[in-house]
Steps between C-alpha positions, in 0.01 A plus 500: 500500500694822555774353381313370166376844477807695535705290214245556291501902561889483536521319168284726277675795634834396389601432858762224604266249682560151461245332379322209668212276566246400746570127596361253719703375795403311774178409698302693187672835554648708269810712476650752271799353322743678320901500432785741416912326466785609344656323228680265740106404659614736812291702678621848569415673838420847617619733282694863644191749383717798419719274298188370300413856478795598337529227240127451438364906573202467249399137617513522884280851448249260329531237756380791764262677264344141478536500859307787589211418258467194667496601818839244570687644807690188517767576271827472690832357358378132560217573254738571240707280280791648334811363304687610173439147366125556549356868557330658748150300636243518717354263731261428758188720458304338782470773726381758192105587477364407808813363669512161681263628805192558324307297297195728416504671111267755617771614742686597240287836457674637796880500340371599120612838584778413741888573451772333709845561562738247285723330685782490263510911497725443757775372330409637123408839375266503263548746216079607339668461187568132583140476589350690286463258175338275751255712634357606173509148411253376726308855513371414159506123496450351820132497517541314196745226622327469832186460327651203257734362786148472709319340289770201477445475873143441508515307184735248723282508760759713765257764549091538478350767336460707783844512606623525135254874537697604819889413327372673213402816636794507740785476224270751266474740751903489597531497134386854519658641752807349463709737443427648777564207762861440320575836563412429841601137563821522354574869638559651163395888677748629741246491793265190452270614794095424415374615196175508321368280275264511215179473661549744803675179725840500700764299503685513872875397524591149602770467787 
């Protein structure tokens, strides 16, 4: 389902997610299924994240802005796809939202408000002015294309009302603050040491 859900975001956001289906595969499960080749049907591998930085600045900042308001802090080079023949993309979102340890949506309360440090700041430094187009972006329109991108879940039977409630709130709420957690994630201040949120909560530093 995460998976389902963060094409859908990624897609109406203008962000390079491949798009994909749900499928059935065997003994009655089912599987997310998606592809990205080259012109030649090759699949390209890791990509050098400082490179993809510096031919792709504005579309690897979305790819992390995306990141953070996800809650994705999965995104290292083998999560990336990138090629002159075909872009920059992103892939694998399974670990976003709640991660693949837990499988409660009212857990996902607890990291509304929650920054984390990127791994890819590592290797690229993000510029705000990168960023910034992206953060206003989903300041004023992600409540809206959660809301919409939500409803297709539960309308395909991936998630029950209730949960639908608890994605809902979580991606409106980092919607709203997240300017703030880029800043923080990405370590756009000079000293990204716990800061406060809307709302009077903190955000600690992840080692």
């Amino acid at each position: 389902m995460h998976e389902f859900l963060a094409a859908r975001l990624a897609n109406s956001l203008g962000i390079p997610v491949p798009f994909g289906e749900v499928s059935d595969v065997m003994n009655g499960r089912e599987a997310w299924t998606s592809a990205v080749a080259g012109r030649t049907g090759k699949f390209y591998g890791p990509p050098d994240l400082s490179e993809v930085y510096s031919k792709e600045p504005h579309i690897m900042a979305g790819v992390a802005v995306f990141d953070v308001w996800i809650y994705n802090p999965d995104r290292v080079s083998e999560n990336l796809v990138w090629h002159p023949n075909i872009g920059l993309w992103a892939i694998d979102h399974e670990g976003a939202f709640l991660g693949e340890h837990r499988s409660d949506p009212a857990e996902l309360k607890e990291l509304a408000d929650e920054g984390f440090l990127y791994p890819g700041r590592k290797a690229i430094a993000f510029k705000p002015e990168d960023c910034s187009a992206w953060t206003k972006l989903i300041s004023r329109q992600g409540a809206a294309i959660a809301a919409h991108a939500l409803d297709i879940c539960h309308t395909r039977a991936l998630l029950t009302l209730d949960a639908k409630a608890h994605y809902l709130n979580f991606l409106e709420r980092r919607a709203k603050n997240i300017a703030k957690l880029v800043e923080h994630s990405l370590e756009l201040r000079a000293h990204p040491e716990s800061f406060p949120l809307p709302g009077g909560a903190y955000t600690e530093p992840l080692h």
